[in-house]
Every structure is written in C-alpha cells, then in structure tokens.
C-alpha positions as CSV (number, residue, x, y, z in Angstrom):
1,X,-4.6,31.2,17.9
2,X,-5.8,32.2,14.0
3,X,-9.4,32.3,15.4
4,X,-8.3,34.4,18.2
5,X,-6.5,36.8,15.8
6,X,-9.1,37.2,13.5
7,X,-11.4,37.7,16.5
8,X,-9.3,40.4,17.6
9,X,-9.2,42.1,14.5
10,X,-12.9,42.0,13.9
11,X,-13.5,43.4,17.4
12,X,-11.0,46.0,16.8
13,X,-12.4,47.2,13.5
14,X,-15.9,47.4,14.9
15,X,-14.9,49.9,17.4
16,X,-12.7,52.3,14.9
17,X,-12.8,55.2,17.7
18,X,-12.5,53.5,20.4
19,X,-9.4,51.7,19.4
20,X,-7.8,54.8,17.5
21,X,-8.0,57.1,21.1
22,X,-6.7,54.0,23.2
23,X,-3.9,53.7,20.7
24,X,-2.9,58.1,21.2
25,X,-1.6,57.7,24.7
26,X,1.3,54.8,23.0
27,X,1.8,56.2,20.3
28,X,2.6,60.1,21.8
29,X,4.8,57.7,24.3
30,X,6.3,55.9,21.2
31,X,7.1,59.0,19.4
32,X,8.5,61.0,22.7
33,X,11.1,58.5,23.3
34,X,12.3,57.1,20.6
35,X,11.8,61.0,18.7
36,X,13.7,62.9,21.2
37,X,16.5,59.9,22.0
38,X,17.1,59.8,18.4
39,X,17.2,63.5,17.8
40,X,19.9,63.8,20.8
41,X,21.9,61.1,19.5
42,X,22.1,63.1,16.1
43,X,22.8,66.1,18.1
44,X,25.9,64.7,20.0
45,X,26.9,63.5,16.5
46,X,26.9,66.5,14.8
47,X,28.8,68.1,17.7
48,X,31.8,65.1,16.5
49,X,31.7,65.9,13.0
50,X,32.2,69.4,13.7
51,X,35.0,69.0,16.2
52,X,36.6,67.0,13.2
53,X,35.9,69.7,10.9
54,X,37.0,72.2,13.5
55,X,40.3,70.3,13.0
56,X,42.3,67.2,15.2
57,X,43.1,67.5,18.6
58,X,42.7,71.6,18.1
59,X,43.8,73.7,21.2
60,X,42.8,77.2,21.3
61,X,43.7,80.0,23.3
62,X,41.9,83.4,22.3
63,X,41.7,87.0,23.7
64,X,38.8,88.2,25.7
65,X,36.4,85.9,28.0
66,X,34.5,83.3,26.2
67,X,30.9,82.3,27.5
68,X,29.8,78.4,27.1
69,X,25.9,77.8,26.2
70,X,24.1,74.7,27.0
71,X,23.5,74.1,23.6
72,X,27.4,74.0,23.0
73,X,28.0,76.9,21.5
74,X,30.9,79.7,22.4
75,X,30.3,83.3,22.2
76,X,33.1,85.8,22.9
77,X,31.4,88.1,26.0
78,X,34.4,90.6,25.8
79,X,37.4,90.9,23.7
80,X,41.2,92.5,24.9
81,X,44.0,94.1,23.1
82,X,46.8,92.1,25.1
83,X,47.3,88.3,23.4
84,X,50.2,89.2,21.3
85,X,52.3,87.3,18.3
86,X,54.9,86.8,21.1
87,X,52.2,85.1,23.2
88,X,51.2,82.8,20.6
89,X,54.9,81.9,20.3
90,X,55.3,81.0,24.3
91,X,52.6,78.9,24.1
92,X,53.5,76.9,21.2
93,X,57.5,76.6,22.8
94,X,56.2,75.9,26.3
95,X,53.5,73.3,25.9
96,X,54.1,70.1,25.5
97,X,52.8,68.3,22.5
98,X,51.9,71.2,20.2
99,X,52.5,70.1,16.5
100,X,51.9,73.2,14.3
101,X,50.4,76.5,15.4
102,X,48.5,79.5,13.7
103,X,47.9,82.7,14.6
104,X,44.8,84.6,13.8
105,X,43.0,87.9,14.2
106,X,39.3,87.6,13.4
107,X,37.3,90.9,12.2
108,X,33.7,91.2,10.0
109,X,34.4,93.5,7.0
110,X,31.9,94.0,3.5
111,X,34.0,92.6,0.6
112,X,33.4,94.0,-3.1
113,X,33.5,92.7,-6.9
114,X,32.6,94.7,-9.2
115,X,28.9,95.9,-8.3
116,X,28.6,93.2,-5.6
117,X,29.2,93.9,-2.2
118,X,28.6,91.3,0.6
119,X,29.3,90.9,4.6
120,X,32.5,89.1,5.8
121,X,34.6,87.5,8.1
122,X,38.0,88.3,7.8
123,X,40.4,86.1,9.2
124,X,44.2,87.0,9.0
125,X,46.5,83.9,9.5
126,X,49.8,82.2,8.3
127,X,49.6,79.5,5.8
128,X,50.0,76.9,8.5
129,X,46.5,77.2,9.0
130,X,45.9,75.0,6.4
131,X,47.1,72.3,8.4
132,X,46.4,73.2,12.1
133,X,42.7,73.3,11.0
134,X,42.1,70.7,8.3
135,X,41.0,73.1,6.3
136,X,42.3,74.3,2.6
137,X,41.3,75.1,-0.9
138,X,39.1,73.6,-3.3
139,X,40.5,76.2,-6.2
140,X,43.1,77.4,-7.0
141,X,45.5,77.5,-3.5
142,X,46.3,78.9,0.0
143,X,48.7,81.8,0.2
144,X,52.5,81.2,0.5
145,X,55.1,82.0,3.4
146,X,56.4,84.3,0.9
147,X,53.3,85.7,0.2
148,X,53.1,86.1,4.4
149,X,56.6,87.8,4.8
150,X,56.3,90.2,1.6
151,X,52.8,91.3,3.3
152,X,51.4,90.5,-0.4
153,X,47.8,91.5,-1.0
154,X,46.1,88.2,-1.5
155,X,43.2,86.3,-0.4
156,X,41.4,82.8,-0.4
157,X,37.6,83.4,-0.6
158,X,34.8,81.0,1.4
159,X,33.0,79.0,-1.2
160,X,29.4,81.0,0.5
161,X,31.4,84.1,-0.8
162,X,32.9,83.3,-4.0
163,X,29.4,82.4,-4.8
164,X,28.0,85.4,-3.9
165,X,30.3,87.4,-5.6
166,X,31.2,85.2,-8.9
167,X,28.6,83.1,-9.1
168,X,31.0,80.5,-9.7
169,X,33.8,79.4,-7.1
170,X,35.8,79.0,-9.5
171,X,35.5,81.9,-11.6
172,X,37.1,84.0,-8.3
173,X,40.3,82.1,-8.5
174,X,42.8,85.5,-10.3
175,X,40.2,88.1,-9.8
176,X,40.1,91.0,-7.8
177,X,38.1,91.8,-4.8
178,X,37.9,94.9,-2.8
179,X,37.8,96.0,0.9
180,X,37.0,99.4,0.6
181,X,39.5,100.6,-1.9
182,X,42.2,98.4,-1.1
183,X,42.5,95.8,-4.2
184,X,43.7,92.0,-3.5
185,X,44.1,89.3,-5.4
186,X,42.0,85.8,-4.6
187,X,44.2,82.8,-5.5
188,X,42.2,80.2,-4.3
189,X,38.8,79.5,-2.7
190,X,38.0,77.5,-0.1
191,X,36.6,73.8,0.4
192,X,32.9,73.6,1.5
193,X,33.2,73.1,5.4
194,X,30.1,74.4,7.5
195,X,29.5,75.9,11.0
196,X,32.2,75.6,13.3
197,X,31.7,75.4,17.2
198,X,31.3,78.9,17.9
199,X,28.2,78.9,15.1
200,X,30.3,80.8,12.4
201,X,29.9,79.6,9.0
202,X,33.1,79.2,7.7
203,X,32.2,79.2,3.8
204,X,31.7,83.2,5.0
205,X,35.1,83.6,5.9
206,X,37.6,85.5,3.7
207,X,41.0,84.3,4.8
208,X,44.6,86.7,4.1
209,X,48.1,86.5,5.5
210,X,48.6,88.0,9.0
211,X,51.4,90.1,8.2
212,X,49.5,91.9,5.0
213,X,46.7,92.9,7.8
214,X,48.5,93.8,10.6
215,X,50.3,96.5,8.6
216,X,49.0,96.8,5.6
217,X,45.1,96.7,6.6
218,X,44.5,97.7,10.1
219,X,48.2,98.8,12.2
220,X,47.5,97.4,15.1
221,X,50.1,94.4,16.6
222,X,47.8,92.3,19.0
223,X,46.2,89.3,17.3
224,X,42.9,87.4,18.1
225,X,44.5,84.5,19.5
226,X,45.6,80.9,18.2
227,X,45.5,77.8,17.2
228,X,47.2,75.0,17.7
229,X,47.7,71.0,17.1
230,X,48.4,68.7,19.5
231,X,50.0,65.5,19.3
232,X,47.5,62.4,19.3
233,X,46.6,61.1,22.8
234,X,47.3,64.9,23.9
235,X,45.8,65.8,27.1
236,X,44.2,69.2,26.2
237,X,42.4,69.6,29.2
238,X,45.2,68.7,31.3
239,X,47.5,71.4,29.4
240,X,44.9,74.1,30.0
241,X,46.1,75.2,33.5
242,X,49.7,75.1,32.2
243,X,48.6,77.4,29.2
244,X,47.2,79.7,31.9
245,X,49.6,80.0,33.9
246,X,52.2,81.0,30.7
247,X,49.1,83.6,29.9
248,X,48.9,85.3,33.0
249,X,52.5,85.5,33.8
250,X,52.9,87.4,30.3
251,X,50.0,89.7,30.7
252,X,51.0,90.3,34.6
253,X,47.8,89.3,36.1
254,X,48.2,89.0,40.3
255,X,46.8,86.1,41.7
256,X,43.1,86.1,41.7
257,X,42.8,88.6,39.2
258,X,40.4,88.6,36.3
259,X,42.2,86.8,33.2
260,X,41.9,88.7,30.0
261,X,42.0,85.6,27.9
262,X,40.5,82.3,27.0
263,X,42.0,78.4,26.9
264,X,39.3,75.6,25.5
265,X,39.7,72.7,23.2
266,X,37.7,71.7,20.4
267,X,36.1,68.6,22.5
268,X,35.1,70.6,25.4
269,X,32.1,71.8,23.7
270,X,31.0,68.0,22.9
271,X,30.9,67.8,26.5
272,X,28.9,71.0,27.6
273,X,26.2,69.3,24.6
274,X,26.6,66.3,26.3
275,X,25.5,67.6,29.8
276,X,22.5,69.6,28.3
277,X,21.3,66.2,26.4
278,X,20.9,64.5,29.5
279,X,18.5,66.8,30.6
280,X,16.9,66.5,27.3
281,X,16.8,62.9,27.6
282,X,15.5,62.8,31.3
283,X,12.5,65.1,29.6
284,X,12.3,62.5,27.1
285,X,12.0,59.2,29.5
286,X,9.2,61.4,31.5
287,X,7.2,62.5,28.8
288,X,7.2,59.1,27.6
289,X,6.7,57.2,30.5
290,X,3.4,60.0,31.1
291,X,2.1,59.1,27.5
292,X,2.5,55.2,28.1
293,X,0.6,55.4,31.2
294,X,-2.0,57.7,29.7
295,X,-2.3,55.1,26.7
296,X,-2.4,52.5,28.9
297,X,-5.1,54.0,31.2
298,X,-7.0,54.2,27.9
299,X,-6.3,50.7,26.8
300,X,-7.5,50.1,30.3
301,X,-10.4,51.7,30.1
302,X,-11.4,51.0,26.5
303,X,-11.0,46.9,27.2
304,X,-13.0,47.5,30.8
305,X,-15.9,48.8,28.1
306,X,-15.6,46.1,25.9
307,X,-15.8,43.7,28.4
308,X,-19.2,44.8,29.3
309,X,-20.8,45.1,26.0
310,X,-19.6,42.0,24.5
311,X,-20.8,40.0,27.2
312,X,-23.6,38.2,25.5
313,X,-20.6,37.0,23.2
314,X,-18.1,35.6,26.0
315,X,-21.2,33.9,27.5
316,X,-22.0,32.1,24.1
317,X,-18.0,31.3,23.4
318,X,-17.7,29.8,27.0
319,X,-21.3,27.8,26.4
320,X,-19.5,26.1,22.8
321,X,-16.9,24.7,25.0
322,X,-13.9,28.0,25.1
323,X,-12.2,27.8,28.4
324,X,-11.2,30.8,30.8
325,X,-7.5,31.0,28.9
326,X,-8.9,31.3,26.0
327,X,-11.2,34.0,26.8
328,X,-8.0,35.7,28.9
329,X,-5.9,35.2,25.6
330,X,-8.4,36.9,23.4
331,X,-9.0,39.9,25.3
332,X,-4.7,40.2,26.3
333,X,-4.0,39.9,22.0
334,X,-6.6,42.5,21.7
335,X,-5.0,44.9,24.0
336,X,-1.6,43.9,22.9
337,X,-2.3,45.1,19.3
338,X,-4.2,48.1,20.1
339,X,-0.4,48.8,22.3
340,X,1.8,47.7,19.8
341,X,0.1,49.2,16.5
342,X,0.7,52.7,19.0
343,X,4.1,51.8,19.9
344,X,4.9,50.6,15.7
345,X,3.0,54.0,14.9
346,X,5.5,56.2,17.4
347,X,8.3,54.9,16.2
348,X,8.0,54.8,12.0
349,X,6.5,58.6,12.6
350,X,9.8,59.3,15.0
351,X,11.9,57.6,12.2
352,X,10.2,59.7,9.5
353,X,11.5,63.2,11.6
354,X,15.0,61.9,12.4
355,X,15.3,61.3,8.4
356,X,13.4,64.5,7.2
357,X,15.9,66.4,9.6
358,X,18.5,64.4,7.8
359,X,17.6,65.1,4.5
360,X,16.9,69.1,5.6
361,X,20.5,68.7,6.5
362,X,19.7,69.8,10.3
363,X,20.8,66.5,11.5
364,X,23.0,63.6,10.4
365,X,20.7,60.3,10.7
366,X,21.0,58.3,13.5
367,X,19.6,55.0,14.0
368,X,19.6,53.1,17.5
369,X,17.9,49.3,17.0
370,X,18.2,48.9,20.7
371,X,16.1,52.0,21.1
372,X,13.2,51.2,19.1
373,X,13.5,48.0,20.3
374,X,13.1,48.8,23.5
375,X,10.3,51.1,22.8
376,X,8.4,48.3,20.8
377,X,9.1,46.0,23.8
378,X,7.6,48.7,26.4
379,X,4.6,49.1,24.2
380,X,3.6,45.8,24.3
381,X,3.5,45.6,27.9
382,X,1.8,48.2,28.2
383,X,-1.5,46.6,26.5
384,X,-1.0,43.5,28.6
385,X,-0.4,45.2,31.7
386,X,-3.3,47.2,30.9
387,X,-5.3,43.9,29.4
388,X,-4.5,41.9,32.1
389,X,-7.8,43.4,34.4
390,X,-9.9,43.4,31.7
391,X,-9.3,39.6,30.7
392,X,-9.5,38.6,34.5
393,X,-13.1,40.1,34.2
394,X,-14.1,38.5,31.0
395,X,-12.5,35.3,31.7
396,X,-15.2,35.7,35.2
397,X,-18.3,36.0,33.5
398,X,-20.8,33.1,34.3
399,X,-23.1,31.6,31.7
400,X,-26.0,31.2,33.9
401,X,-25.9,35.2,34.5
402,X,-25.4,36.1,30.6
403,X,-28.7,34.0,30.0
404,X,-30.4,35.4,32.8
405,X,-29.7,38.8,31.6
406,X,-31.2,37.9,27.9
C-alpha cells in the first residue's frame, strides 16, 4: 500500500497540469455546496438573532400595508392616518396573552448639536418600550412615565447618533440637541443593537415620549402602530386573524374591503427567509452536483490518458510479479486523491468565506461537520466512480502486447 502511495504521488507530480484541471471540476463542486449551504445556514441564523434583538415573542400591528421580500425583509408600501391610541389599547385588552404594549409613531427628521446636523429616525413611544422590545440604555437612562404625561422635551439618542454628533456616547448624556429649533434634553443613549427586520438600523434611531410629539412636535393624534409582548408559548400567528378582525371592526372596513393596516410577528420573517433559502439551496445541490460530474468527467478523462501513456510501465509492473488488483488499486488511489485534494480544496476555501464574512460582520459563523462531511465523502467517490474505467483498462493490458509494441 506505501509503494502504491508513493507511486501515486510520483505519477501525480509528473503531470502537474493535468492533475490540477482534473481536480477544478471537485473543487468548484466542493466549494458550491458546502459555500452556499454554509452561507444559508448563517443567513437563517442571523434572521434568529435579529428576531431576538427585535425583542421576545414581539407582535406588531402597524398602519399602512406592509410588502414581504424574499430576502425577509418588510417594507411599508403605503401608510394610513386611521390606527389610533385607542386602537392600540383594544388590541392589547382583547388579545389574549399580550404582556406589555408600546405604542409608536415612526418619522425621519435631521437632528442638530451645535454645528452638527445628521439624518434621523424619530421614534415617539412610552417608556414601556424598553421592555416590549428588549431594548434600553447604555448611558445614562430611558425617559420616565412622568416625563411621558408632562409631555417633557427629552430624548434617548442611538449610539450611531450620539457618535455622530458627540463623538463620544457618552458625552450626549445632559446635552442639548435640536430639531429644528425646538431644544430637548438627551438623558440617555442607547445600547448598540443593529438592523432590525425591516433593515432599519436602530443605533439611527432617536427615541422621545409619545405624548411630547404628538402635541408638542407634530399635532396630529394617529400613531404608527404597536408593539406588543406576548406570553411565552403565544400563538402569534394564530392571534393574527383575531387582531384583524378587532382592526377592521374599528376602522369600519365591509367585508372584502381593502384593510388599511398590517398584523405580523417578529418570526414570520424567519420563515419567508426560510422559503427563499430553499431555493438557494436547491441552486446549491445543482451547481454542485454539475461541477462534480464535470470534475469527474475530467478525472475520467485525465486517468483514460494516463492509462495509455504509462503503458510500457503497467506492462513492466505486471512482468515483476504485480497482480490485476494491484494495478486496479493503483490507478483507483490515484484518482481518489486527485478527487479528494478537490473536494479538501472546496471546502477549507468555502470555510475561509463563511469566516471572512464572519469577521466582516456580514455573517455569524456557522459550521456544519455533517456538511463537509458529506461533501468530503461525495468527493471521494467521485475519483473512484470516475477511476473505476480507467483501472479496468489498465488492470487489461497484456504483457505480450506492451513488448510487442517496444
């Protein structure tokens, strides 16, 4: 078996080119599968870590008609002036389950200190947002209930904004920011938290009580919509229709009419990513399973070469006394490592992208041994499913016609 190997080996490094194209076709097959798999997996994972970021069991209903993207992000298509305080407090009375609710209304305004002046989004809530959303300061502290009911002029900055305006977080926490002229106090600034769902960052959000923008900052008395907590082991999407049915009653839409509002949870967009990855991962399993039958067409054809040119060599090994196996061994171990050192290739350069998306902070790393397993497994027979002709042929060659041919 040593002697084979180092047979092998020498064969192989004689014919650099020739072993270096054969070994493409498993290595492109290597890489497609396990690359893509892996980068799906760490897709669908980064959708879970931002529903828990997006807060537990959330339940959100929202003005305006929201439009679902394979890639699992929600965009608002239109928004409406008719989801009111009063229906955010129907909701949170008539479903079951709901915990703690927060109402919001959700606007872009530029925010100034001193000479800087940078893009925002304003969001207006109570201080139970805190809570519903898992989300609160990382300075300082989140407005008050007083704060909410005496409509004070405060605010809690996004760490992206506090940043970009003081340089330090920090540093915002008792300073004075502007929107427009109005003046308002920051007394906190927010934890570091990321995208949510939608594709908002929220370390760009500048938070303030509802009451202080409803009538001190805009006038107007309909909200954005709200969120809400369930109870663990809620059923969100079973209390959807229910939530709809409260919805339309309020806004008085007839039967069949066009509903001015939105209902989704926090896990439904998981599953919309979910049904776009398994068209990725069908992509994935053909690509692959084209390159692994282009590599092994090459193997193939590479060992069908080989088989002619060395047989002056099989002729002498088969005169010294080496028996058909042996000659079928030596010609399957070639193929086999040609396949494998393809299918090892594919998969430490697949590895290699999954982490450098990791470390880019694209991704979170995901590692699946039964994966690259599996792909190790398939590229090894794939060079003895394409060695196997090959060896037949070499194993066939007759002495008597190698001398005859010298």
């Amino acid at each position: 078996m040593f002697l084979s190997l180092r047979v092998a080996l020498a064969s192989l490094k004689a014919h650099r080119l020739r072993t270096v194209l054969a070994m493409l076709g498993v290595f492109l097959g290597a890489l497609a599968l396990t690359g893509v798999q892996h980068v799906s997996k760490a897709m669908v994972r980064k959708a879970e870590l931002e529903v828990e970021r997006f807060g537990p069991n959330l339940f959100v209903a929202q003005a305006g008609q929201l439009r679902f993207f394979r890639s699992g992000t929600v965009r608002q298509d239109s928004a409406a002036k008719t989801f009111t305080l009063g229906d955010a407090r129907a909701l949170a009375g008539g479903l079951p389950g709901v915990l703690a609710w927060a109402p919001f209304i959700s606007s872009t305004m530029p925010i100034r200190a001193g000479d800087r002046k940078v893009p925002s989004r304003l969001v207006a809530t109570w201080p139970s947002f805190e809570h519903v959303r898992s989300f609160g300061p990382e300075s300082g502290r989140f407005f008050s209930w007083e704060e909410e009911e005496r409509r004070d002029k405060v605010v809690v900055l996004g760490r992206k904004i506090a940043e970009r305006l003081f340089d330090r977080p920090e540093a915002a926490v008792g300073e004075q920011v502007f929107f427009f002229r109005a003046a308002f106090r920051v007394v906190g600034v927010m934890e570091e938290k990321g995208r949510d769902l939608a594709g908002d960052d929220q370390d760009e959000q500048v938070l303030m009580p509802l009451s202080t923008y409803m009538r001190r900052a805009a006038n107007q008395d309909w909200i954005s919509g709200v969120y809400m907590q369930l109870a663990p082991g809620a059923d969100g999407e079973g209390l959807k229709p229910a939530a709809a049915a409260i919805l339309r009653k309020r806004h008085a839409i007839a039967p069949g009419g066009k509903e001015d509002f939105s209902v989704i949870t926090a896990k439904e967009t998981i599953k919309l990513q979910k049904q776009a990855l398994d068209l990725v991962f069908t992509l994935g399993v053909i690509s692959s399973s084209v390159s692994f039958a282009v590599g092994g067409l090459g193997i193939l054809s590479i060992m069908i070469l080989l088989v002619r040119a060395r047989r002056l060599e099989i002729g002498v090994r088969r005169a010294l006394g080496a028996k058909r196996r042996d000659i079928v061994r030596q010609f399957l171990l070639e193929a086999g490592m040609m396949s494998a050192a393809g299918g090892v290739s594919g998969v430490a350069a697949s590895l290699l992208l999954t982490g450098g998306l990791a470390v880019a902070g694209t991704f979170p790393f995901v590692f699946d041994a039964a994966l690259v397993a599996g792909a190790l497994a398939g590229s090894a027979l794939v060079g003895v499913a394409a060695g196997a002709y090959p060896a037949a042929q070499a194993a066939g060659v007759a002495i008597l016609d190698v001398l005859r041919e010298q």
